[in-house]
N, C-alpha and C positions, 0 to 999 in steps of 0.2 A: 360863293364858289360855283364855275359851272358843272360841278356834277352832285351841283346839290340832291334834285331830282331824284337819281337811283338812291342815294345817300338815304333821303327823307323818305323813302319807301320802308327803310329800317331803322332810323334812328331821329331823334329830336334831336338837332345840334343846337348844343349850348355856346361855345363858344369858341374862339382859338385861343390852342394853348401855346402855340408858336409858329414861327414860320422862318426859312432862309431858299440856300440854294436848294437844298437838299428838296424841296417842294412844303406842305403845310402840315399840320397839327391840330385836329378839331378835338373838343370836346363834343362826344353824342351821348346819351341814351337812350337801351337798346328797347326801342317800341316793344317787342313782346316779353323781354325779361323786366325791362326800366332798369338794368343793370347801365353802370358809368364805364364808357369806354372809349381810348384814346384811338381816335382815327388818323393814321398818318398817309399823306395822300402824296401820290410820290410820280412823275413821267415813268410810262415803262419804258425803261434803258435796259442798259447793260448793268449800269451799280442796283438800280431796283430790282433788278430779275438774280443778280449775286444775292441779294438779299432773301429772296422770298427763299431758294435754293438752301439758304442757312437755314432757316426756320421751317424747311421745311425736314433738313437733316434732324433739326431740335423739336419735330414732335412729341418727345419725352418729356415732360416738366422738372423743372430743377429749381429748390426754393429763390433761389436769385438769379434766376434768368429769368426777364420778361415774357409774359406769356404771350403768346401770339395764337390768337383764335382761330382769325380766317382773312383769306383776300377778296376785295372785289372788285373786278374789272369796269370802270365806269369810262363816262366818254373822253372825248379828246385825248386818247392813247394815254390816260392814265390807269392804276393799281392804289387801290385804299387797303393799307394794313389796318387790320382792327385789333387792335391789342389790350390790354391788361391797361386799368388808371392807375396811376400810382399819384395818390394825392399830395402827397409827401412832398414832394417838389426833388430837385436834384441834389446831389451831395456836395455840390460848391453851396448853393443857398445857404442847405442846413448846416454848411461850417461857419460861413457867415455867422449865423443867427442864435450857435449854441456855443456855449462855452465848450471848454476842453472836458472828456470825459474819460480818464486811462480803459476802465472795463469797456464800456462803450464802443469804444475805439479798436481796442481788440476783437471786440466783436463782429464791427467792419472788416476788420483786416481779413477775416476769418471767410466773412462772409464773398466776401473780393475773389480770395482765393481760391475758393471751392468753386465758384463760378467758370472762373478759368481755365483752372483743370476741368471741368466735366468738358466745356466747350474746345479744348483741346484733346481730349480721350474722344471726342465725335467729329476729329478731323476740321476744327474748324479756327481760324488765327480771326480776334476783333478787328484788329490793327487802330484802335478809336478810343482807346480806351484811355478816360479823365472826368475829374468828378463831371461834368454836365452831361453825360452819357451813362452814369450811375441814378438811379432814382430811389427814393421811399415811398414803400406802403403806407397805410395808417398806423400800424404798429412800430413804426421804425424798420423793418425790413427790407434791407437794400436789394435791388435788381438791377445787374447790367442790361444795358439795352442800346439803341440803334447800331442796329448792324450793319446798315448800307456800305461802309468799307470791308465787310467782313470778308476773307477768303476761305473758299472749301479746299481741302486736298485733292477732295475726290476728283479738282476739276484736271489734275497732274495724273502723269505715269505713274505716281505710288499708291493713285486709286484709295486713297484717304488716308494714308500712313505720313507725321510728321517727318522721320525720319529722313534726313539727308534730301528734308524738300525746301526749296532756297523761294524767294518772292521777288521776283527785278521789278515792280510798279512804286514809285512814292507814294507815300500816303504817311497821312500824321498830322500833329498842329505842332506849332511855333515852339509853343513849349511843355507838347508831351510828345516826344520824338524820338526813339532811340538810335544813336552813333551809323549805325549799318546802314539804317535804309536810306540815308541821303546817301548813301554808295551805291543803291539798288541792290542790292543783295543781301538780304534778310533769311531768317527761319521765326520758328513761335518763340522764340525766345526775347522778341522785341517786345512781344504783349510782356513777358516778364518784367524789360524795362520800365515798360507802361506802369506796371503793379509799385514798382517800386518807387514811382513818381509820385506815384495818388498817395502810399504811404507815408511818405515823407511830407507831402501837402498837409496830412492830418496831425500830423508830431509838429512842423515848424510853424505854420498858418503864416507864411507868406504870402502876400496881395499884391498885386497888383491893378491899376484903373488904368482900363482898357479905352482907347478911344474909338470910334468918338463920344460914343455914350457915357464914360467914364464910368461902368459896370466894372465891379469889385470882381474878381476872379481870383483863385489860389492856383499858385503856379510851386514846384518844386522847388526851382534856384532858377537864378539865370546868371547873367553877365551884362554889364554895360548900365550908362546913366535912366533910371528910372522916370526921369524926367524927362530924356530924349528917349519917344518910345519903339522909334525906325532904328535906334542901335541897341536896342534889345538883344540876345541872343538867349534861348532855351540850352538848358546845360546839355543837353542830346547835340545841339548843336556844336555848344563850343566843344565839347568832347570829339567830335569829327574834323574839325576843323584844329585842331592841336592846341586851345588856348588855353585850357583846363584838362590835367591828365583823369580824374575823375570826379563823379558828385560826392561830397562829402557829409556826412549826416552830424552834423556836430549840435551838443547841447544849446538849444534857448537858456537865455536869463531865467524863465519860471517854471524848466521841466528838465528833470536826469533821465536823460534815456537810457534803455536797459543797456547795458552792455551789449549782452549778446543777440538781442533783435538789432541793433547799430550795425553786428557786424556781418550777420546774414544780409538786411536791407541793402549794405554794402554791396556785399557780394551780387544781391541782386541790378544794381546796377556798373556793374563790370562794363567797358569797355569792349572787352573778347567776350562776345555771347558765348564762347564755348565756353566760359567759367561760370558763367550764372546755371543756379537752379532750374530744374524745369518747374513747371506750374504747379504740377502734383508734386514735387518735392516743396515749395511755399506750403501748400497746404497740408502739408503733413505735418511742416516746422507750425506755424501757428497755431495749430489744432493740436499738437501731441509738446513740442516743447515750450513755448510759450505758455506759461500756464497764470505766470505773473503779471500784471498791470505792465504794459510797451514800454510805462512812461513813470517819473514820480513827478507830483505837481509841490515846486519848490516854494512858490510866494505868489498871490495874488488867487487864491484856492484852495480847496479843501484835500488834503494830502489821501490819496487812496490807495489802501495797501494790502483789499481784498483781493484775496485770490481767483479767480477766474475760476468758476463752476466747469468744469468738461462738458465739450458739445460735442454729440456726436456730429460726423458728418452726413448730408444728406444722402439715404441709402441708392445704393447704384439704382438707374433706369436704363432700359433700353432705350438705342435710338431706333428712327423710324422714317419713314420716305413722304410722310402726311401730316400736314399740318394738321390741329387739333380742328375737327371737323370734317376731316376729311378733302382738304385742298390740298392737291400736288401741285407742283408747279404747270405743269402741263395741262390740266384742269383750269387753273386761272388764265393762263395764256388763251386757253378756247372759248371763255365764257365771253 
């Protein structure tokens, strides 16, 4: 890469952990700690500088938000985030790769949630949100992360309050979409749709192979022949588009889902975002009512009927104008 130079003044790069539009993905460590840490090297634009702007709103740590250390301005008008590894790989992978787990699972849900809401209570909408944007620790601890579509409030006339603030930009993928924003006119309650997408991904473990690479991906629902993948539609879509009045959560062959998680996840995906929950109403349902396994596992598994141990929730943090280290935006803009 050309800014390897300033790069390897601080870190051994190991290797890339990815790359698209969005710009690359290195693995480095950090020469004076030898701490592992994911470099995301990104053009400073407009979506890059949105970004650092969030993180830099989320200088407070929150157990599953990715952490974001510090920025550094290297050459050819680009910005390297240096952030948190999460070895773990992403939450499509690990559904992949692990069977169904009800506590487990709630855990997730729990952890999703919490997330949400804080980055909601600090003014700030993902709009991105789907398992490859989710990541694990080593211990299994999920963290939301790329924020590059993320918006602030702060950047409207309510000066960081949700309230009565609308979004006209698109932004989404295929098939985590919600109904509104192909109208251009959204609030945070799209991220809600989003939540309840990923949710339902982890209860029904629908796939799909993606071309051209034919990459296994979990998608919520969709519509149309699987096999012709141009007449795809994302259920966010066909709900916009009048083909399907809503996403239905209905029982698999090998799991009962709970009644009453069915019918909030419902409600989470509403049609009229004004009938969905807000983020901190999810996390209060999962954390204080849910207390029960989401799911029962009917055939093909081991049936699990322990009760969920109470987690508290991560205790409040201030937010702050500084990234951890001390980078404001305005600082990295000058270096």
């Amino acid at each position: 890469m050309s800014d390897s130079l300033i790069l390897r003044a601080e870190f051994s790069i190991e290797k890339m952990l990815g790359a698209g539009a969005f710009g690359e993905v290195h693995l480095g460590r950090e020469l004076q700690t030898n701490n592992l840490r994911a470099l995301k090297i990104l053009p400073l634009t407009g979506s890059a500088i949105d970004e650092i702007k969030a993180l830099c709103r989320l200088s407070a740590e929150h157990d599953n938000i990715i952490i974001y250390d510090r920025a550094i301005k290297v050459d050819d008008g680009k910005v390297c985030l240096v952030m948190e590894y999460c070895c773990g790989g992403d939450l499509n992978d690990f559904l992949l790769s692990h069977t169904r787990e009800p506590q487990r699972d709630l855990r997730f849900m729990r952890q999703i949630a919490s997330a949400v809401a804080f980055l909601h209570a600090n003014g700030i909408i993902h709009r991105d949100l789907k398992p490859d944007n989710i990541l694990l620790t080593a211990d299994g601890t999920l963290k939301v992360g790329d924020f590059g579509l993320a918006k602030l409030a702060s950047d409207s006339k309510q000066g960081g309050s949700l309230q009565n603030y609308y979004m006209k930009s698109f932004r989404g993928h295929r098939f985590f979409v919600a109904p509104e924003v192909l109208d251009k006119r959204y609030t945070e309650k799209s991220d809600v749709f989003l939540m309840g997408e990923i949710f339902v991904c982890m209860l029904k473990r629908k796939v799909l192979l993606l071309p051209p690479s034919n990459s296994s991906v979990f998608v919520p629902s969709y519509i149309g022949d699987p096999d012709l993948f141009s007449s795809l539609k994302g259920i966010g879509e066909a709900i916009h588009h009048g083909e399907v009045d809503r996403c239905e959560l209905s029982d698999e062959s090998t799991i009962e889902i709970s009644p009453k998680l069915r019918a909030f996840i419902d409600k989470m995906l509403l049609k009229d975002y004004h009938g969905r929950p807000t983020a901190a109403e999810v996390k209060h349902y999962v954390f204080t009512t849910t207390q029960s396994p989401p799911y029962t596992i009917l055939a093909g598994g081991e049936v699990c009927s322990r009760i969920a141990s109470p987690i508290a929730p991560p205790r409040p943090t201030a937010s702050g104008a500084a990234l951890k280290g001390g980078y404001t935006l305005e600082k990295v803009l000058q270096l």
